[in-house]
C-alpha positions, 0 to 999 in steps of 0.5 A: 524526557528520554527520546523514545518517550517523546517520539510516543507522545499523545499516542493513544489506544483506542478498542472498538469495532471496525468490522462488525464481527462484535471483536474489539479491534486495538488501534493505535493512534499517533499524536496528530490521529493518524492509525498506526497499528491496527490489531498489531499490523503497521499501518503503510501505503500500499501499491496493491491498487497501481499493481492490480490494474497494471496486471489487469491491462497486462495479465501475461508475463510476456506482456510485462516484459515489453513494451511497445511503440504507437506502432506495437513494435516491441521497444525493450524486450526482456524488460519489465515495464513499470505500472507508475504509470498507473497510480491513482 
Protein backbone atom coordinates (compact mmCIF):
# COMPACT_ATOMS: atom_id res chain seq x y z
CA UNK A 1 0.00 0.00 0.00
CA UNK A 2 1.66 3.32 -1.04
CA UNK A 3 2.10 6.03 1.99
CA UNK A 4 -0.25 8.30 1.31
CA UNK A 5 -2.87 5.77 1.44
CA UNK A 6 -1.79 4.61 4.72
CA UNK A 7 -1.38 7.70 6.50
CA UNK A 8 -5.49 8.34 5.34
CA UNK A 9 -6.46 5.11 6.90
CA UNK A 10 -9.83 4.79 8.76
CA UNK A 11 -10.52 8.58 7.76
CA UNK A 12 -14.25 8.91 7.32
CA UNK A 13 -16.51 11.49 6.17
CA UNK A 14 -19.42 12.47 8.16
CA UNK A 15 -22.47 15.20 6.89
CA UNK A 16 -24.48 16.48 9.57
CA UNK A 17 -25.87 19.48 11.22
CA UNK A 18 -23.65 21.18 13.59
CA UNK A 19 -25.07 24.42 13.73
CA UNK A 20 -28.54 24.30 13.32
CA UNK A 21 -28.93 26.41 10.05
CA UNK A 22 -30.61 22.88 8.21
CA UNK A 23 -27.04 22.87 5.99
CA UNK A 24 -25.08 19.53 6.20
CA UNK A 25 -21.71 20.46 7.45
CA UNK A 26 -18.79 17.66 6.04
CA UNK A 27 -16.12 16.85 8.63
CA UNK A 28 -13.84 14.86 8.24
CA UNK A 29 -12.62 12.44 10.83
CA UNK A 30 -9.32 10.75 11.40
CA UNK A 31 -8.66 7.22 12.25
CA UNK A 32 -8.83 7.45 15.91
CA UNK A 33 -12.13 10.31 15.54
CA UNK A 34 -10.55 13.13 15.82
CA UNK A 35 -12.18 16.40 13.56
CA UNK A 36 -9.66 17.38 10.98
CA UNK A 37 -11.55 19.28 8.41
CA UNK A 38 -14.72 20.88 9.38
CA UNK A 39 -16.35 22.44 5.91
CA UNK A 40 -12.96 22.54 4.37
CA UNK A 41 -11.37 24.61 7.19
CA UNK A 42 -8.15 22.67 9.25
CA UNK A 43 -8.72 21.91 12.22
CA UNK A 44 -5.83 23.46 14.84
CA UNK A 45 -5.34 24.67 18.45
CA UNK A 46 -5.74 28.08 18.61
CA UNK A 47 -4.26 31.03 20.86
CA UNK A 48 -7.38 33.21 20.66
CA UNK A 49 -8.28 32.47 24.26
CA UNK A 50 -4.63 33.28 26.05
CA UNK A 51 -4.66 36.39 23.60
CA UNK A 52 -8.08 37.51 24.48
CA UNK A 53 -7.36 38.04 28.08
CA UNK A 54 -3.91 39.00 27.82
CA UNK A 55 -5.07 41.83 25.60
CA UNK A 56 -8.28 42.08 28.01
CA UNK A 57 -5.58 42.94 31.06
CA UNK A 58 -3.38 44.97 28.93
CA UNK A 59 -5.73 46.71 26.29
CA UNK A 60 -2.92 49.59 25.16
CA UNK A 61 -0.06 48.95 23.41
CA UNK A 62 2.33 50.86 25.72
CA UNK A 63 0.88 48.30 28.18
CA UNK A 64 2.16 45.47 26.02
CA UNK A 65 5.55 46.51 25.49
CA UNK A 66 6.46 46.84 29.13
CA UNK A 67 6.70 45.09 31.79
CA UNK A 68 6.72 46.10 35.41
CA UNK A 69 8.19 45.08 38.87
CA UNK A 70 6.29 44.75 42.32
CA UNK A 71 6.88 48.17 42.34
CA UNK A 72 5.46 49.24 38.88
CA UNK A 73 8.79 50.32 37.62
CA UNK A 74 8.91 49.50 34.27
CA UNK A 75 11.70 46.60 33.67
CA UNK A 76 12.00 46.05 29.65
CA UNK A 77 10.54 48.82 27.72
CA UNK A 78 10.11 48.68 24.34
CA UNK A 79 9.53 45.05 24.49
CA UNK A 80 6.44 43.21 24.07
CA UNK A 81 5.74 40.94 26.93
CA UNK A 82 4.45 37.53 26.18
CA UNK A 83 0.75 36.23 27.49
CA UNK A 84 2.18 32.65 28.21
CA UNK A 85 1.30 33.42 31.04
CA UNK A 86 -2.03 33.60 30.54
CA UNK A 87 -2.97 29.82 28.97
CA UNK A 88 -5.85 28.02 30.21
Amino acid sequence: MPKEKQRFKNWDVVETDLDGDQYKDTIVRDGAGNPKIINGWTVTKSKYPERHMYTRDHPESKDRRAQRDEDGNITNEGQFTKFGEYKI
